[in-house]
C-alpha positions in Angstrom: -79.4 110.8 -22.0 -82.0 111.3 -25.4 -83.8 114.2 -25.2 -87.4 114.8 -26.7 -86.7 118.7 -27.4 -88.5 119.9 -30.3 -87.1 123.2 -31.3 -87.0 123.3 -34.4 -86.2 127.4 -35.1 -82.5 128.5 -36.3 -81.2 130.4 -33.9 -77.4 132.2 -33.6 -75.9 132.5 -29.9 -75.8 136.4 -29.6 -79.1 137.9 -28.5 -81.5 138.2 -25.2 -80.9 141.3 -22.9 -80.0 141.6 -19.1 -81.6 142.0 -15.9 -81.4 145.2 -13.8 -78.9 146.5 -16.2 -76.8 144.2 -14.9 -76.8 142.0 -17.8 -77.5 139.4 -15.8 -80.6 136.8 -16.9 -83.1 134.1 -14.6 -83.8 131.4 -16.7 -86.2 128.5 -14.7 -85.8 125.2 -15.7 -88.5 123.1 -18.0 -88.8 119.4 -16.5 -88.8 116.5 -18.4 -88.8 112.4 -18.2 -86.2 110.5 -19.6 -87.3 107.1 -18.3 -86.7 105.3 -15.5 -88.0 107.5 -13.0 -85.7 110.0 -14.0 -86.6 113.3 -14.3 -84.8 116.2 -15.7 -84.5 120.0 -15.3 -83.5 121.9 -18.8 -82.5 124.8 -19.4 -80.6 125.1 -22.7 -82.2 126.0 -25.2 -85.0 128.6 -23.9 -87.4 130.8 -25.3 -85.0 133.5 -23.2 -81.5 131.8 -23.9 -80.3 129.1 -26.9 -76.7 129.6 -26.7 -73.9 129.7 -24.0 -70.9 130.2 -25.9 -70.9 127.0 -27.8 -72.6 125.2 -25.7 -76.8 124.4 -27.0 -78.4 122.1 -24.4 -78.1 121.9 -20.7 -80.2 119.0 -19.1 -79.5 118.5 -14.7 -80.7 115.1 -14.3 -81.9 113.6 -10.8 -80.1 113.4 -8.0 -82.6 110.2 -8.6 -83.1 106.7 -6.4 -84.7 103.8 -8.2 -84.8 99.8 -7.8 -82.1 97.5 -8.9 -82.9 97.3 -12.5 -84.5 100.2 -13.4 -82.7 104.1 -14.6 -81.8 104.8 -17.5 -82.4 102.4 -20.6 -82.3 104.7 -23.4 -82.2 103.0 -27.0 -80.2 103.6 -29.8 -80.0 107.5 -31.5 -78.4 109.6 -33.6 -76.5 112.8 -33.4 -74.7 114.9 -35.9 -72.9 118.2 -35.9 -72.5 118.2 -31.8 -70.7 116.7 -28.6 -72.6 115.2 -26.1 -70.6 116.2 -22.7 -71.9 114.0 -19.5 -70.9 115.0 -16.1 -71.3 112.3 -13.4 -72.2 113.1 -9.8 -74.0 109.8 -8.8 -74.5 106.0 -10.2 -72.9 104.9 -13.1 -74.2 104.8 -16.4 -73.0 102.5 -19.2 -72.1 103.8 -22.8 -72.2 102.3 -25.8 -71.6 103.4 -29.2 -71.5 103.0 -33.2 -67.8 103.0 -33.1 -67.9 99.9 -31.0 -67.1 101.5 -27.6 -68.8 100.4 -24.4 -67.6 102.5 -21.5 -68.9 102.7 -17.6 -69.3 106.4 -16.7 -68.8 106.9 -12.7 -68.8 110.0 -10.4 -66.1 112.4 -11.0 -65.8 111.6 -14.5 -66.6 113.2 -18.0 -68.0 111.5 -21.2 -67.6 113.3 -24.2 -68.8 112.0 -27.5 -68.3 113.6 -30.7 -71.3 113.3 -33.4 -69.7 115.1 -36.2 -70.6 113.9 -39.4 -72.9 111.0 -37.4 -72.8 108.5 -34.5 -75.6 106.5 -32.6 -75.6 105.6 -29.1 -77.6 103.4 -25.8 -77.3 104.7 -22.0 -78.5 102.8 -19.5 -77.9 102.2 -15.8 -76.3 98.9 -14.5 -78.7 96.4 -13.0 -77.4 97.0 -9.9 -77.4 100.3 -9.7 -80.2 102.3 -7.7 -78.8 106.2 -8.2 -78.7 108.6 -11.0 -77.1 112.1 -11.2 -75.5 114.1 -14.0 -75.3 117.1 -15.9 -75.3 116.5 -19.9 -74.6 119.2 -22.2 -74.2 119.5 -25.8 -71.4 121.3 -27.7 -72.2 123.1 -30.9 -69.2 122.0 -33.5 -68.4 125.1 -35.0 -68.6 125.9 -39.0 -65.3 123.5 -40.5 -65.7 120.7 -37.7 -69.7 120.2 -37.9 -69.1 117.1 -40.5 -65.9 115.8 -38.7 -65.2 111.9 -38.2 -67.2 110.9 -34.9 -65.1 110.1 -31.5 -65.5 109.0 -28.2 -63.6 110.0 -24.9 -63.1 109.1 -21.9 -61.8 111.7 -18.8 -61.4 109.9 -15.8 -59.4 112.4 -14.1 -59.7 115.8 -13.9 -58.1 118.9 -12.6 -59.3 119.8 -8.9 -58.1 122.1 -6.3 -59.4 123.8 -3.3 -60.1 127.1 -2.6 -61.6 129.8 -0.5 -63.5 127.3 1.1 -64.4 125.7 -2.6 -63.9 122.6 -4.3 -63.4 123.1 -8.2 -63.3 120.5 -10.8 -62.5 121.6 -14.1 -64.2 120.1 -16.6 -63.6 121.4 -20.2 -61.3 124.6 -21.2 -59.0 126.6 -19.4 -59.4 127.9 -15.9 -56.4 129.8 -13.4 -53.5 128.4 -16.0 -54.8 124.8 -15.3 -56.3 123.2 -18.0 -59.2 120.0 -18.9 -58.2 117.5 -21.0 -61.8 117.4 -23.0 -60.9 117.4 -27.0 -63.3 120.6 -27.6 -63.2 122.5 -30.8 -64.5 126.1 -29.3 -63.1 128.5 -26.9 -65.3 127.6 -23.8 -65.2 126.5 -19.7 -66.8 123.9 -17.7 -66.4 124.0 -14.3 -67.9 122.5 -11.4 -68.1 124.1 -7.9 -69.3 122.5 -4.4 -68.9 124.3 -0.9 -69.7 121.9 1.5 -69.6 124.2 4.3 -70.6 127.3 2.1 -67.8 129.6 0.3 -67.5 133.3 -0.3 -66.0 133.9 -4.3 -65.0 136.3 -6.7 -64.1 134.6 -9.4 -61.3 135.7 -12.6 -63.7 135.2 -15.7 -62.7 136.2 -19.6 -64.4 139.2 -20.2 -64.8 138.0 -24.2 -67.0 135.0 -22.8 -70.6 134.5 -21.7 -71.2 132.6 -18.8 -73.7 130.4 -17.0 -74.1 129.5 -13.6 -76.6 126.9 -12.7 -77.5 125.8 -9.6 -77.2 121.7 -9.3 -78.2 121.5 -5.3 -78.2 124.2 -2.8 -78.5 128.0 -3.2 -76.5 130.8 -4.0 -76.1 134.7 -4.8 -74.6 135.1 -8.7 -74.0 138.8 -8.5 -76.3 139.6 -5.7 -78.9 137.7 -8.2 -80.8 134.8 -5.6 -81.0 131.6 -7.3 -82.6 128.3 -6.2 -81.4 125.0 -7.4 -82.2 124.1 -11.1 -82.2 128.0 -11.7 -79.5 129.4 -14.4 -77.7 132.6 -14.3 -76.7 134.0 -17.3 -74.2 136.6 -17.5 -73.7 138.2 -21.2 -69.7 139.1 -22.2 -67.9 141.7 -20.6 -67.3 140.2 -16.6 -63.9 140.1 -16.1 -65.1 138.7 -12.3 -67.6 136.6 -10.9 -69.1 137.5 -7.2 -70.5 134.1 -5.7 -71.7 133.3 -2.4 -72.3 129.7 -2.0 -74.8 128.3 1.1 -73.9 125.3 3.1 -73.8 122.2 0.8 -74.1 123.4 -2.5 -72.8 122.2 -5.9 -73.1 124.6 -8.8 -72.2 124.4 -12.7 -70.1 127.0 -14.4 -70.3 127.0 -18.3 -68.9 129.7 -20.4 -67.6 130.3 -23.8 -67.1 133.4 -26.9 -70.3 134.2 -28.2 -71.4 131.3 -30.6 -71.1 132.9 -34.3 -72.9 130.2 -36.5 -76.6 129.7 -37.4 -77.9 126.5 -36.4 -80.7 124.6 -36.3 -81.5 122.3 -33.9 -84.2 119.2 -33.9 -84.5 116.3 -31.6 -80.7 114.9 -31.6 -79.4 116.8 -34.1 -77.7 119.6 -34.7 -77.4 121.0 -38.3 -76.4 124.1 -40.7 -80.0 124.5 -41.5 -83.2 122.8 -41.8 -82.6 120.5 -45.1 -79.0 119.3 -43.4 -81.7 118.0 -40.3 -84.3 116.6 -43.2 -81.2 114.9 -44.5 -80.2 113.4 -41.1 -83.4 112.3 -40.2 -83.9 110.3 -43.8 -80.2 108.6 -43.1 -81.7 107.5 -39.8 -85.1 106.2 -40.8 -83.4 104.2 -44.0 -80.8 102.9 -41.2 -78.3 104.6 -43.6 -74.4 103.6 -42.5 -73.9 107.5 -41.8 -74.4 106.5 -38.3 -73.7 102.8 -37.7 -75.0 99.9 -35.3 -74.7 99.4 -31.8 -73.9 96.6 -30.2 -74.9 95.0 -27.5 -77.8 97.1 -26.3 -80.9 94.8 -25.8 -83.3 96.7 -27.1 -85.0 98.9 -30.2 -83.8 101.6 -31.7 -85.7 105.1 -30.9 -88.0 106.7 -33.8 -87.4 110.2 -34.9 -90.5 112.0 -34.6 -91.8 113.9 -37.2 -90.5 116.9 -38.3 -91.7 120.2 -37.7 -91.7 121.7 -41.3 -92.1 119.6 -44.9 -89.8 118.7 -45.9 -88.5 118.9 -49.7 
């Protein structure tokens, strides 16, 4: 899903202090429209957080209904420097891609693309579908992988288990010695949590990572910390547990990783070392430079950068 975020500052992941001394931090969600009807709660980056471990955008789109032919139609765009990370809960949503993939995303799976030195890409919903609901992320590439050759990866099956009354799905990293197949180049977690009939945790977390809980549908206690859906817990280093009490129903997002160590600057779809590397980027994609490819098979225009936030040399 393209976002319109315009925040253009560098920014390194360490930073931001606690709540109640328990270095634990509230961030509300900023909405946004993505097309189709779809609206979307972000939270990553914020004026109070940028970084969760290596992880720079959060986005929890729908749960969203729609006619047959309408959702997502996003045109082709660029990315450099990052994975884009999709999570499906609901409907299926087609990829496409510069490197010639076309791949249908469905519930329970994970789409993970990585930009690197530059891809483009279309979403968009089937014509039959009427649903939309997913959690996309981005992954910060760290220094020595930002300008690697661009992939694409499919995970249709993931590690789950039950327990204490909680269904996990592990999504990225490593989590109880089980482990997500998602090609990621940063010590980090993704997990997904959903307590149908509500669930009591205390969770094992790596007291070297940061952590974010957010709140997909339902409500919860992080820590004795009330959250609402589309609210986001973060939880600086140093947990080495997690208390969670999860209400009847609810479905929340764990995302965790070492404090992120590079500077980077981040504008529109791209992720970059600094402000000139994003000038750069956005030249190559105006002058339809073959940095970042075609796609095919997409029936429609490409999207226009907007203009950038600084002048550009």
């Amino acid at each position: 899903m393209v976002n319109d975020l315009h925040f253009p500052a560098s920014f390194s992941g360490d930073g931001g202090s606690g709540a109640a001394g328990r270095n634990i931090q509230r961030i509300a969600p900023r909405t946004a429209e993505i097309g189709g009807g779809i609206t979307v709660a972000r939270l990553l980056p914020s004026r109070q957080r940028r970084t969760i471990g290596a992880w720079c955008f959060l986005d929890h789109a729908g749960p969203a209904m729609f006619a047959p032919g309408g959702g997502l139609r996003v045109g082709s765009h660029p990315h450099t420097c990052l994975q884009t990370f999709t999570w499906m809960l609901e409907g299926e949503v087609l990829h496409r891609d510069s490197l010639g993939n076309a791949q249908m995303i469905r519930p329970g799976q994970v789409n993970l693309m990585t930009a690197g030195h530059g891809i483009a890409h279309t979403e968009e919903s089937p014509a039959t579908e009427t649903r939309a609901h997913a959690a996309q992320l981005w992954i910060a590439l760290p220094a020595g992988s930002t300008d690697i050759a661009p992939a694409f990866d499919h995970y249709p099956t993931l590690p789950r288990w039950q327990e204490s009354g909680c269904e996990f799905t592990l999504l990225a990293g490593t989590h109880g010695g089980r482990t997500a197949p998602a090609r990621i180049y940063s010590p980090l977690i993704g997990m997904d949590l959903f307590a149908a009939q509500g669930a009591d945790l205390m969770l094992p977390l790596d007291p070297t990572f940061e952590y974010g809980v957010l709140l997909l549908e339902g409500t919860a206690e992080v820590e004795g910390l009330a959250l609402a859906a589309n609210e986001l817990a973060y939880l600086a280093s140093g947990y080495s547990t997690l208390q969670l009490t999860l209400s009847v129903g609810t479905r929340a997002l764990l995302i965790g990783g070492q404090p992120f160590a590079d500077e980077i600057t981040l504008w529109w779809n791209f992720v970059g070392r600094d402000k000139a590397y994003i000038t750069q980027a956005q030249r190559d994609w105006e002058a339809h430079s073959p940095r970042f490819g075609e796609v095919r098979g997409f029936a429609g225009p490409r999207l226009a950068a907007p203009e950038l936030p600084w002048t550009a040399d």
